[in-house]
C-alpha positions in Angstrom: 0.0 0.0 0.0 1.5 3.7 -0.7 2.1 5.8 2.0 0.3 8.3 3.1 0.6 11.8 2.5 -0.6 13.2 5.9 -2.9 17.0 5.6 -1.6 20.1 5.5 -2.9 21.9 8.4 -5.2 24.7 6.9 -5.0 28.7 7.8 -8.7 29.8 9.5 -10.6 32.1 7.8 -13.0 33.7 9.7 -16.6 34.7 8.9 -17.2 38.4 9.3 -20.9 38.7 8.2 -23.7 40.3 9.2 -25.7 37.7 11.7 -29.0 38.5 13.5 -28.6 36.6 17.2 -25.6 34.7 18.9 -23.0 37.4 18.2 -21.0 36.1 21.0 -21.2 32.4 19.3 -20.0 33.7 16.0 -17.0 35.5 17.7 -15.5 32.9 19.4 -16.1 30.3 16.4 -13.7 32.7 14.6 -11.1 31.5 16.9 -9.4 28.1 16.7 -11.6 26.2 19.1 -9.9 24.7 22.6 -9.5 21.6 22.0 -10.1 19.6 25.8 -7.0 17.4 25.3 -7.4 15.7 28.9 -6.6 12.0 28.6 -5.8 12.0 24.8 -2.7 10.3 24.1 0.4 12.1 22.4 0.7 11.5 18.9 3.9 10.0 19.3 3.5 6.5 19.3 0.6 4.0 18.3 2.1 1.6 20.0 1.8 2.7 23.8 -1.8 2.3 25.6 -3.4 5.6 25.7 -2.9 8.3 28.8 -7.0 7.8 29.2 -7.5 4.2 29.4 -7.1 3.3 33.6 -9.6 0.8 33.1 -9.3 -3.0 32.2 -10.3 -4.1 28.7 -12.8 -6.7 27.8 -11.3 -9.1 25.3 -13.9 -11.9 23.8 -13.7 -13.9 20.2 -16.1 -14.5 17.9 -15.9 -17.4 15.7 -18.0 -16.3 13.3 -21.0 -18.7 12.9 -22.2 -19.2 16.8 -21.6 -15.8 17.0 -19.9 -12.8 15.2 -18.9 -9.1 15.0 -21.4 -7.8 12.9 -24.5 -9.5 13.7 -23.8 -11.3 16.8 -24.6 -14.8 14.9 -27.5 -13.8 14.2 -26.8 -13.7 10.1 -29.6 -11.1 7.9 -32.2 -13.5 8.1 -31.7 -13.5 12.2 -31.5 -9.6 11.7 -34.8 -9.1 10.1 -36.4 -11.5 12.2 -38.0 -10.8 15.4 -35.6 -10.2 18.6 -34.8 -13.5 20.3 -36.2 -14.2 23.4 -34.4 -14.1 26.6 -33.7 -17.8 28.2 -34.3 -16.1 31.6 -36.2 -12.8 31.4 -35.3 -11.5 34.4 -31.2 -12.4 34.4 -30.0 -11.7 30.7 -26.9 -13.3 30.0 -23.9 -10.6 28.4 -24.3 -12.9 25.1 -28.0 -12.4 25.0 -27.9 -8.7 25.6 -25.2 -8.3 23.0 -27.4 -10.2 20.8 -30.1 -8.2 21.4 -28.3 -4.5 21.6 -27.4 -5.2 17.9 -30.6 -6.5 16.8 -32.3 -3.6 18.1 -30.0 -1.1 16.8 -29.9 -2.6 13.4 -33.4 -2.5 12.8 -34.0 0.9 14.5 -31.6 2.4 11.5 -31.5 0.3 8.9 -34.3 -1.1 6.5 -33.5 -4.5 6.7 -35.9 -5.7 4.7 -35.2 -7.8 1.6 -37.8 -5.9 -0.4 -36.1 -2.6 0.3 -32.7 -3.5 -0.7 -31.1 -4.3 2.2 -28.5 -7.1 1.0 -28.3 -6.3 -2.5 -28.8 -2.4 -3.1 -27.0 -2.1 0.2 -25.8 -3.3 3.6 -23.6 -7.1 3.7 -24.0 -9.1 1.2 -25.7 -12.7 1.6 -23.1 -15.3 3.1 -20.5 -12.4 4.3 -22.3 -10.6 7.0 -20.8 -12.9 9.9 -17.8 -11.7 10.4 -15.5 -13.6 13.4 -13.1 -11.8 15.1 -11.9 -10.4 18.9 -14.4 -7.9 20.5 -12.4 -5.2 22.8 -14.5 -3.0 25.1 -13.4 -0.5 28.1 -14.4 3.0 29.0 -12.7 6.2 29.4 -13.5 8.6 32.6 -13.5 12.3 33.5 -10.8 13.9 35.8 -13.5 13.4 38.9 -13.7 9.3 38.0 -17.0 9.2 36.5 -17.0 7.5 33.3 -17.0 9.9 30.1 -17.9 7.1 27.3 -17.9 3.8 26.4 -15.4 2.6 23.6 -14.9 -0.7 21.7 -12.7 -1.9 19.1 -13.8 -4.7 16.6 -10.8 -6.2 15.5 -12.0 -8.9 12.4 -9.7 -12.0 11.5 -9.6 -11.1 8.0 -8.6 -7.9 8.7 -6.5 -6.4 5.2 -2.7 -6.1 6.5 -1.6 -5.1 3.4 -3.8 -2.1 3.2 -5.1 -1.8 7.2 -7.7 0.7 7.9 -10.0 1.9 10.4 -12.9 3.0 10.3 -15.0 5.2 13.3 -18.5 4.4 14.1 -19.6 6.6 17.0 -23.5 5.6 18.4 -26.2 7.7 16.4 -28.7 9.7 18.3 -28.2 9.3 22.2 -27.8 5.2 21.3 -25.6 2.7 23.0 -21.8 1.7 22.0 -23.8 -0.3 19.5 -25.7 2.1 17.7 -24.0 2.2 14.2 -22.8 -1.2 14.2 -25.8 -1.4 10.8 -24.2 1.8 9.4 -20.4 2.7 9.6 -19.9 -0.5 11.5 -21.0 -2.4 9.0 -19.1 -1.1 6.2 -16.1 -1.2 8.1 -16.2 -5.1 8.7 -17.4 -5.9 5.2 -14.4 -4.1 3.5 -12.0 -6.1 6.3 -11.3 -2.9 7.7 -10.7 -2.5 12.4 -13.8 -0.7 13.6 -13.7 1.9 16.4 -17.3 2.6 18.2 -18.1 5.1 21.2 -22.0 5.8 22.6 -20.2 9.7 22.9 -21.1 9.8 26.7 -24.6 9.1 25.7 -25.7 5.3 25.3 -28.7 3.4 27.8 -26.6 5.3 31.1 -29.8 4.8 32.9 -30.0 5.2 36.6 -33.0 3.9 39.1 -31.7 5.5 42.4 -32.6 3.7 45.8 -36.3 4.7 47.0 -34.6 3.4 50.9 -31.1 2.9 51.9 -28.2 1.5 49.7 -27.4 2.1 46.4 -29.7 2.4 43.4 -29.5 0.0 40.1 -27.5 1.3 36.8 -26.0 -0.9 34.0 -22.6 -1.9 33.6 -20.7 -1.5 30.3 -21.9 -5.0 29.0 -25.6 -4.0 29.5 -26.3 -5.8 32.5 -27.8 -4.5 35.8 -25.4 -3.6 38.1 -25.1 -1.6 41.4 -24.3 2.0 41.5 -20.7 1.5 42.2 -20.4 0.0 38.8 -22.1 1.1 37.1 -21.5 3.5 33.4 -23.4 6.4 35.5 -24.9 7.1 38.9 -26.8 10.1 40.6 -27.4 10.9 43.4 -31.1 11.5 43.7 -33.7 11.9 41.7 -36.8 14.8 41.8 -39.4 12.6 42.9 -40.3 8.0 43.2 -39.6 6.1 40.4 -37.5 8.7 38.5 -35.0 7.8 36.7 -31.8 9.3 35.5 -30.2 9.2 32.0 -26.5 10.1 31.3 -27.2 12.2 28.2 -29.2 14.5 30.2 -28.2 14.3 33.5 -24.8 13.6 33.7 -23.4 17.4 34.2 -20.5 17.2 31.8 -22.5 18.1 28.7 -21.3 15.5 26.7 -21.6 16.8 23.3 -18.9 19.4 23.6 -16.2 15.8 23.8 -17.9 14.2 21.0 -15.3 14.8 18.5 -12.9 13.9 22.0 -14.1 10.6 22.2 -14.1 9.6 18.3 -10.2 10.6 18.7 -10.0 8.0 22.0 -11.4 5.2 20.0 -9.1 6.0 16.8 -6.1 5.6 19.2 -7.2 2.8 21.0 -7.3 0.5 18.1 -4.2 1.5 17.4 -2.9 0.6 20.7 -4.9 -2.7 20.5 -4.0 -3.6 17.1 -0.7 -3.2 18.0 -0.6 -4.9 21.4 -2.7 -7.8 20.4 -2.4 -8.0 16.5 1.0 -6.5 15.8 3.2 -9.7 16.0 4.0 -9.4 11.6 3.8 -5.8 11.9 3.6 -2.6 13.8 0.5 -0.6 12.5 0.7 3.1 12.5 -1.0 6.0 11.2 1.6 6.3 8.1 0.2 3.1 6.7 -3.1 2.2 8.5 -6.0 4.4 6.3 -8.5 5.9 9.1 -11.8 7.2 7.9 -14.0 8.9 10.5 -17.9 8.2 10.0 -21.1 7.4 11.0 -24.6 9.0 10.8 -26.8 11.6 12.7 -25.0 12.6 16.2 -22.3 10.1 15.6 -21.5 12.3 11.9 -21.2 15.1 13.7 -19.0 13.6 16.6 -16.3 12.1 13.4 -16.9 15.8 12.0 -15.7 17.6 15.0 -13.2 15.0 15.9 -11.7 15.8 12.3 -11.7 19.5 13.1 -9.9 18.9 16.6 -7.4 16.5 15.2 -4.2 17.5 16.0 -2.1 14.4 15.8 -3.6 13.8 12.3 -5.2 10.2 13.3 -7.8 11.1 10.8 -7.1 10.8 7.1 -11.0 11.4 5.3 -14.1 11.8 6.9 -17.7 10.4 5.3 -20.9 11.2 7.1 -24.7 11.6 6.7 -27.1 13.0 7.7 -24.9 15.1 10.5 -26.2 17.1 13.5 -23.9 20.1 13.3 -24.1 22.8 15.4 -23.3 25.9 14.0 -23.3 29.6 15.3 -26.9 30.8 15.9 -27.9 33.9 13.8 -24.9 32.8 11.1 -25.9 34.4 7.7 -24.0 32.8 5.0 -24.3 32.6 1.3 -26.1 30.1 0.3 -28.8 30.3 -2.0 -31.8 27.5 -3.5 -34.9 28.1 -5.6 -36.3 29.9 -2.7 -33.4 32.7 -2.2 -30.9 32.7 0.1 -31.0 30.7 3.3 -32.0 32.0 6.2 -30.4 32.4 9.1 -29.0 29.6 11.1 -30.5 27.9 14.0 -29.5 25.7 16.8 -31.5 22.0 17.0 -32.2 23.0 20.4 -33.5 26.4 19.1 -35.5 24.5 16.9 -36.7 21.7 19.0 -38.2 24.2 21.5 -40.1 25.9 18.7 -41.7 22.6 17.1 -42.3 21.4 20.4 -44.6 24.1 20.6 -46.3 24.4 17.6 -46.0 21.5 15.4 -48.7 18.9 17.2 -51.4 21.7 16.0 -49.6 22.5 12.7 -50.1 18.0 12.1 -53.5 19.4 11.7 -53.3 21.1 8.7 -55.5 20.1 5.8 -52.8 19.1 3.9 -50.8 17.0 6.0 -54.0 14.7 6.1 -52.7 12.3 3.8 -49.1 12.8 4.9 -46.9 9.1 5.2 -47.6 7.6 8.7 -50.6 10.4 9.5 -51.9 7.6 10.7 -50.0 7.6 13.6 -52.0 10.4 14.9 -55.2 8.7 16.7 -58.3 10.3 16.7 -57.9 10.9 20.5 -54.3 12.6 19.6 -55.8 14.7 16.7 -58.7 16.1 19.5 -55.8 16.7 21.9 -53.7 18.6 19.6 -56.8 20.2 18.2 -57.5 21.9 21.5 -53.8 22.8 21.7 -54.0 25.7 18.6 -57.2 27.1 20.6 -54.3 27.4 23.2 -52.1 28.6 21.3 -54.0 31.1 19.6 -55.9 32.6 23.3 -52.1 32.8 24.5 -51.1 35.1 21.4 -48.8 32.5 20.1 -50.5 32.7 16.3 -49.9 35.8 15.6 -52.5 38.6 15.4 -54.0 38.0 11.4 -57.9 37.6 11.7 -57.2 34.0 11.6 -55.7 33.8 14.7 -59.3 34.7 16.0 -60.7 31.2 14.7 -62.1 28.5 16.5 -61.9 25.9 13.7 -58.5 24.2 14.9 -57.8 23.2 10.9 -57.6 27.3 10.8 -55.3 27.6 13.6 -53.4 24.6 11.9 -52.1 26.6 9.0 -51.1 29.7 11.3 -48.9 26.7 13.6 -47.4 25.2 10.4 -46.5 29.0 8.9 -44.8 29.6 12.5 -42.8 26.5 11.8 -41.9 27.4 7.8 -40.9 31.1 9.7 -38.1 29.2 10.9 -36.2 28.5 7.9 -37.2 25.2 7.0 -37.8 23.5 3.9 -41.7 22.9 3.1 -41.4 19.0 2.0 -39.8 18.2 5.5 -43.1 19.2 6.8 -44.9 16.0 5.5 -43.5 13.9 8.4 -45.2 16.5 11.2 -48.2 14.0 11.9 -45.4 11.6 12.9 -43.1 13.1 15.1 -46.0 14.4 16.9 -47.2 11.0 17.5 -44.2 9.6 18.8 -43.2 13.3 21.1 -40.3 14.1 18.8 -39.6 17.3 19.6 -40.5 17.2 23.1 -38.2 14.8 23.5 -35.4 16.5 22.1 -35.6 19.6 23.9 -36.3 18.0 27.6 -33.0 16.0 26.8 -31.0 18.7 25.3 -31.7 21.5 27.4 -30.5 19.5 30.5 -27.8 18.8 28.8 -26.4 22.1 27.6 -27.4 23.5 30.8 -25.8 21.1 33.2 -29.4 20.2 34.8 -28.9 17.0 37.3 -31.4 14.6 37.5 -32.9 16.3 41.2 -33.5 19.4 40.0 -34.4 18.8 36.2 -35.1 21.6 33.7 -38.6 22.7 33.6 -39.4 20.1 35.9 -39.7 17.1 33.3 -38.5 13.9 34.7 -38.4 10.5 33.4 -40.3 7.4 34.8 -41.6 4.1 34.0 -45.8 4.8 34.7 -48.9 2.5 35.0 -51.8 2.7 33.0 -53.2 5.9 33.8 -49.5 7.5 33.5 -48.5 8.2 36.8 -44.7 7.4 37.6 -44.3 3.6 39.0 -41.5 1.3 39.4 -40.0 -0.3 36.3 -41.0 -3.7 35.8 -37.8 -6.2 37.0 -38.5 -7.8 33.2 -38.2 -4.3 31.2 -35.5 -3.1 33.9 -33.2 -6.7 32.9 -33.8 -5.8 28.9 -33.3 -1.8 29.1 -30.3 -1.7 27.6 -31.6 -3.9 24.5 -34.9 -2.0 24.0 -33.9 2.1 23.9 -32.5 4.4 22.0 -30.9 6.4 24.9 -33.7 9.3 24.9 -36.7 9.1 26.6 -39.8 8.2 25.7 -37.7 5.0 25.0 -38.1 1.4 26.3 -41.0 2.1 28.6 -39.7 5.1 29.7 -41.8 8.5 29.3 -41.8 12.3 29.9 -43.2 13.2 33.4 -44.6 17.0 33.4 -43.8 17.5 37.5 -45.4 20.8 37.3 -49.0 19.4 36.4 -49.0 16.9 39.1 -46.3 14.3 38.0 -48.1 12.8 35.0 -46.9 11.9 31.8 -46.3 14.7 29.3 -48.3 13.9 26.5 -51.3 13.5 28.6 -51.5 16.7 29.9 -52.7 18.2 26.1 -56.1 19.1 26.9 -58.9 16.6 26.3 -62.5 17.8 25.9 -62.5 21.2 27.5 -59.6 20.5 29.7 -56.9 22.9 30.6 -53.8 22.8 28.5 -51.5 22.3 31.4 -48.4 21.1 29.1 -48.5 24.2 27.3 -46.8 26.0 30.7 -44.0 23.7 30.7 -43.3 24.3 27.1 -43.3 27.7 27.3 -41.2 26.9 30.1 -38.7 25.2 28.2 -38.6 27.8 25.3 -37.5 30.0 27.4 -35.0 28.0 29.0 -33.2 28.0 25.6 -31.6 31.6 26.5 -30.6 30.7 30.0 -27.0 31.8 30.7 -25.9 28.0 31.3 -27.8 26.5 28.4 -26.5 29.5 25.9 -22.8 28.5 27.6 -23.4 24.8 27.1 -24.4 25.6 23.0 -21.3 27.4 23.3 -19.2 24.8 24.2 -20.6 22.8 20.7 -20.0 24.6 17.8 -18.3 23.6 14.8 -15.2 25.6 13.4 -15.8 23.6 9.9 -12.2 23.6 9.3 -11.4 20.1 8.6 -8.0 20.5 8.3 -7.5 20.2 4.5 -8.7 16.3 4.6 -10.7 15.0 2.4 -14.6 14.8 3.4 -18.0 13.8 2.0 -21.7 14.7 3.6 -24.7 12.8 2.7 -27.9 14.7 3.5 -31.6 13.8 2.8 -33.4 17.1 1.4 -36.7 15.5 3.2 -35.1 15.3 6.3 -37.7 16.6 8.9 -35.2 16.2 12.2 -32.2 17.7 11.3 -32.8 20.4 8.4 -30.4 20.5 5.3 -31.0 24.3 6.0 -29.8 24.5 9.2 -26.8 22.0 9.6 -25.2 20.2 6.1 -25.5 23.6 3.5 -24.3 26.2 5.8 -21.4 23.8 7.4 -20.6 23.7 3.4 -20.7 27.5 3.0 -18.8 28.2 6.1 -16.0 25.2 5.3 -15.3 27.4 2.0 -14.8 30.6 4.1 -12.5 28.2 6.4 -10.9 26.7 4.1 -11.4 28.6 0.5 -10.3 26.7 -3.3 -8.2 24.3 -0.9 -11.4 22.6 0.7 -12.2 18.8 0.1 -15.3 18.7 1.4 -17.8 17.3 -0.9 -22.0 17.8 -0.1 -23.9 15.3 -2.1 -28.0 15.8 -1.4 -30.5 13.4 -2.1 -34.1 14.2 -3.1 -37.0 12.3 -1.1 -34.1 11.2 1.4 -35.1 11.5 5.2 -33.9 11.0 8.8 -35.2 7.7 9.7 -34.5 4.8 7.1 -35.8 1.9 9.4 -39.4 3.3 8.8 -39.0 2.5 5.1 -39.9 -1.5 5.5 -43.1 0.4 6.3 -45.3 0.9 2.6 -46.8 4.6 3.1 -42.9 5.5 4.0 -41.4 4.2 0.9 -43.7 5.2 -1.2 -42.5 8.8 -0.3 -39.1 8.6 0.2 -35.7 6.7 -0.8 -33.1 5.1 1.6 -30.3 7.7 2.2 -28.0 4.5 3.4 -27.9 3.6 0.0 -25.8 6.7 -0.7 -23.6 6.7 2.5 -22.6 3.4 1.6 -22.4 4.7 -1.5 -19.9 7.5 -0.2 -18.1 5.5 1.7 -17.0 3.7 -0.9 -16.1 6.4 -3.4 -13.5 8.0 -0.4 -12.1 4.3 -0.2 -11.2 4.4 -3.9 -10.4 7.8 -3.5 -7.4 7.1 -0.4 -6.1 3.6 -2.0 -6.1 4.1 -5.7 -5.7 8.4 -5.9 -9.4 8.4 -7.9 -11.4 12.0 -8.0 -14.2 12.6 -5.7 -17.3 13.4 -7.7 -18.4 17.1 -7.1 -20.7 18.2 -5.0 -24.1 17.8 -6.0 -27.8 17.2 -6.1 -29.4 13.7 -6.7 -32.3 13.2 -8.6 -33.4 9.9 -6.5 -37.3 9.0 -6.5 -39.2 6.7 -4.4 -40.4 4.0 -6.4 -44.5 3.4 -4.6 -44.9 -0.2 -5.8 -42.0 -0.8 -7.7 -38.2 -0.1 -6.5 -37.2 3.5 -6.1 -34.7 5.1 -8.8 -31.6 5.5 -7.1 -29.3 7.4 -9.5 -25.5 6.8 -8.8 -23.9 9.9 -7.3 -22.2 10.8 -11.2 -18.5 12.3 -11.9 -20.1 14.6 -13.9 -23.5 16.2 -12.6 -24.4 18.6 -14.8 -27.7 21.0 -14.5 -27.1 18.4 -10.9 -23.8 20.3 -9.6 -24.4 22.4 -6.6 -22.2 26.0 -8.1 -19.7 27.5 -6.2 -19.5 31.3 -8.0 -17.1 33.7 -6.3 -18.5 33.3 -2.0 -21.6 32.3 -3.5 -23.3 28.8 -3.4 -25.5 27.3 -5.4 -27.9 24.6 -4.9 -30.3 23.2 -7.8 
């Protein structure tokens, strides 16, 4: 294999535009961002074990057919069947939940279904998806001892030595160590390549504290239950019975700002490991081991910033989709589509507070009726949500048009949906509104995330929305022992998640969504909304943003995005264009990033085994995978990226969807860069 030729380290240019809020945001992302270097090795030698790993290491082997890397034995046919059942429901063994943690995570992002493609358009081909090799797993901690993340090296025997590689696959979402183990995970064992994983300080840290004396219950890093003294997080006290805390919110280290942190401690324990374990013919290093940084959603944007903090230049290309980047709030930059010039830029957290407000009434709009997965929205729901835009609109939250005076909520609907398309979004991402609402997306979002920018502990929680197990009529009860054993192998890390939901403590300690106002009930959610709206420009939440912003200076390496245009969760508008725009002020005619967006692509793949979904949209893993493998040819045999660009993909209804390669010449397709400006077709 040639050597590498290692980056140039770019000069920062910084963005001196005009931007409407966050002035103190854009300022200090001019500056080189301070890079929290505690426990990161020195980039001296792949062969030592890193300054952060104090903890032993978990070593198991797979051999490939009982069991494996990639699907745990399991094989695609396992995969797209149901979830095994436990032997013992209420004592797991590790195997089982390892079994189940990657069945669950699997299906919960990828379409594994054969009619969808999975197996032939994309994902492991039939026969090679069991993949034996040694399974390494450890944790790293902060300065006070608590654990910061989870990390684990997959290591598989056929491993390429001639042309070693690794590739990063940090959890999506707020998901386990397992969560992209169906995206960049598997990629990276199909192409024979070392993969490094990390939940980002996020994962199923779930904590049931002790309603007497002695310590409360937790998980271990295997999944298992396990006392507080072992276990991947702890808190002291809760804010009422039954609560439970969760690491992503709750821990008081605000995770995100050491995503990129933790990507970098994965990269260099697999070096370490490969060496220590593996190194025997060899010594593997990062002149001749290729490392791409990846993954999807949360775990794109951890491999993006751990690109931009790279100092010891462990990162050679980076290839994500579908990224959650934060970017200065108010940020004006030049970007321009059919509709103009985007607006300005937003923070998720900015916009989660906002839908969570308005966008269960919007779902009501006439023409969402017929929307994929409306359905979703029960009758009950649609009377609930219905009696929410009466509240919005005697609160002054519609505006003052003559509409705003109506009592028809369909009326109101259209004033909620404008008050979301005010924000800068793109009209089509609207379509999945019904949905999220059903399944208290954005509520979700901006319970977890403003506890976690603002440092909120799990006894004093923001707004006063705690999480519980609850009974039938939605009060907080004890977990079941059987759904307390199979946590770890049932959630998604965020609440409402494996029987977990949102408790509204201000309106009596009952479960959020129930608090919309049925009949001529009192709106009593709406408060707590409000509340949490208004939480967003709290000095400790506005720090904790702070601490999360991109510099989108990666450093002259070589990087692709994949972005759904449809994506309803995290808005091409708002993360994946203006990162582009403000990489090119960064990093000017010497940038390598490459922004390839997909028509009738979306957030949440996994819903496409579902009909009404793929009759609307395409799978965007098609096109990661897709990217993924262009950078590959790209590093090993010196081949040209395609251009950045727009791709014409359509959903197929009955038939299969046209998925249009991602082409080396575009055309009318490229996305123009003339002079500062952007263009996107």
């Amino acid at each position: 294999m040639h050597r590498k030729t290692r980056h140039r380290k770019m000069s920062r240019n910084c963005y001196r535009g005009p931007a409407a809020l966050g002035l103190a945001l854009i300022l200090g992302a001019c500056a080189k961002p301070a890079l929290n270097t505690t426990g990161l090795a020195a980039a001296a030698d792949e062969t030592q074990a890193p300054a952060f790993l104090r903890d032993p290491v978990s070593r198991l082997y797979y051999d490939g057919d009982s069991d494996d890397l990639h699907t745990a034995g399991l094989g695609i046919e396992g995969l797209r069947a149901a979830a095994p059942a436990f032997a013992d429901p209420l004592a797991p063994t590790t195997r089982e939940l390892r079994r189940n943690r990657i069945h669950y995570n699997y299906n919960a992002i990828v379409n594994t279904a054969a009619a969808g493609g999975f197996g032939t358009r994309f994902g492991p081909a039939p026969g090679s998806e069991k993949v034996a090799g040694h399974e390494y797993l450890t944790v790293s901690r902060y300065p006070d001892g608590s654990v910061a993340a989870v990390l684990m090296v997959q290591v598989p025997d056929n491993l390429d030595r001639n042309r070693p590689c690794i590739v990063t696959a940090p959890s999506s979402g707020s998901r386990g160590v397992y969560g992209a183990i169906g995206t960049a995970g598997a990629w990276g064992l199909t192409r024979n390549c070392v993969v490094a994983y990390t939940d980002k300080g996020t994962g199923t840290g779930f904590y049931f504290p002790a309603t007497g004396e002695g310590t409360g219950t937790g998980y271990d890093l295997h999944g298992r239950v396990n006392d507080g003294a072992n276990a991947v997080f702890s808190a002291a006290a809760t804010s009422g019975p039954h609560r439970v805390a969760v690491k992503h919110s709750h821990s008081g280290h605000n995770v995100e700002k050491d995503w990129g942190r933790f990507v970098l401690q994965s990269v260099q324990l697999a070096f370490y490991l490969l060496n220590h374990h593996h190194g025997r013919e060899q010594t593997f290093t990062r002149a001749n081991t290729l490392v791409i940084a990846s993954s999807i959603s949360n775990g794109g944007a951890s491999s993006v910033r751990a690109a931009e903090q790279d100092e010891g230049d462990w990162i050679d290309a980076v290839v994500v989709a579908e990224p959650n980047l934060a970017l200065p709030a108010g940020l004006e930059l030049p970007v321009y589509d059919s509709a103009g010039r985007l607006p300005a830029v937003r923070t998720l957290l900015d916009i989660s507070t906002h839908f969570a407000l308005y966008q269960g009434c919007a779902a009501l709009a006439p023409g969402l009726q017929a929307a994929p997965l409306a359905v979703a929205l029960t009758p009950p729901l649609r009377e609930a949500y219905g009696n929410r835009c009466l509240a919005l609109a005697a609160r002054g939250l519609l505006g003052d048009s003559p509409g705003a005076e109506s009592t028809d909520p369909k009326a109101l609907a259209e004033l909620a949906q404008q008050a979301l398309l005010d924000y800068g979004i793109l009209a089509d991402t609207l379509a999945l509104g019904p949905f999220s609402s059903a399944i208290q997306l954005w509520e979700s979002l901006a319970v977890t995330y403003t506890n976690a920018y603002g440092r909120y502990r799990a006894q004093a929680p923001a707004c006063r929305v705690s999480f519980a197990a609850i009974d039938a009529t939605g009060q907080p009860s004890a977990p079941a022992p059987v759904l307390q054993a199979a946590l770890p192998s049932l959630s998604s890390g965020i609440p409402p998640t494996g029987g977990l939901a949102l408790i509204d403590d201000s309106a009596g300690g009952i479960e959020l969504v129930r608090t919309l106002p049925r009949g001529a009930g009192t709106d009593r959610g709406l408060d707590t909304l409000l509340c949490l709206r208004r939480a967003l420009a709290a000095e400790a939440v506005q720090q904790g943003l702070g601490e999360i912003i991109a510099s989108a200076d990666l450093q002259g390496k070589p990087a692709i995005i994949v972005h759904g245009r449809d994506d309803h969760l995290i808005n091409v508008n708002h993360s994946s264009r203006p990162y582009l725009a403000l990489n090119r002020q960064r990093e000017g005619e010497q940038s390598r990033l490459h922004y390839y967006e997909v028509t009738h692509g979306q957030h949440f793949d996994a819903l496409l085994r579902i009909p009404d979904f793929a009759r609307n949209y395409v799978p965007l893993h098609y096109y990661f995978e897709q990217a993924l493998d262009l950078m590959w040819e790209h590093l090993a045999a010196q081949r040209p990226l395609p251009p950045s660009q727009v791709i014409r993909a359509q959903p197929g209804g009955a038939a299969a969807p046209q998925l249009p390669a991602i082409a080396p010449a575009p055309g009318n397709n490229a996305i123009k860069f003339t002079g500062a400006k952007i263009i996107i077709p």
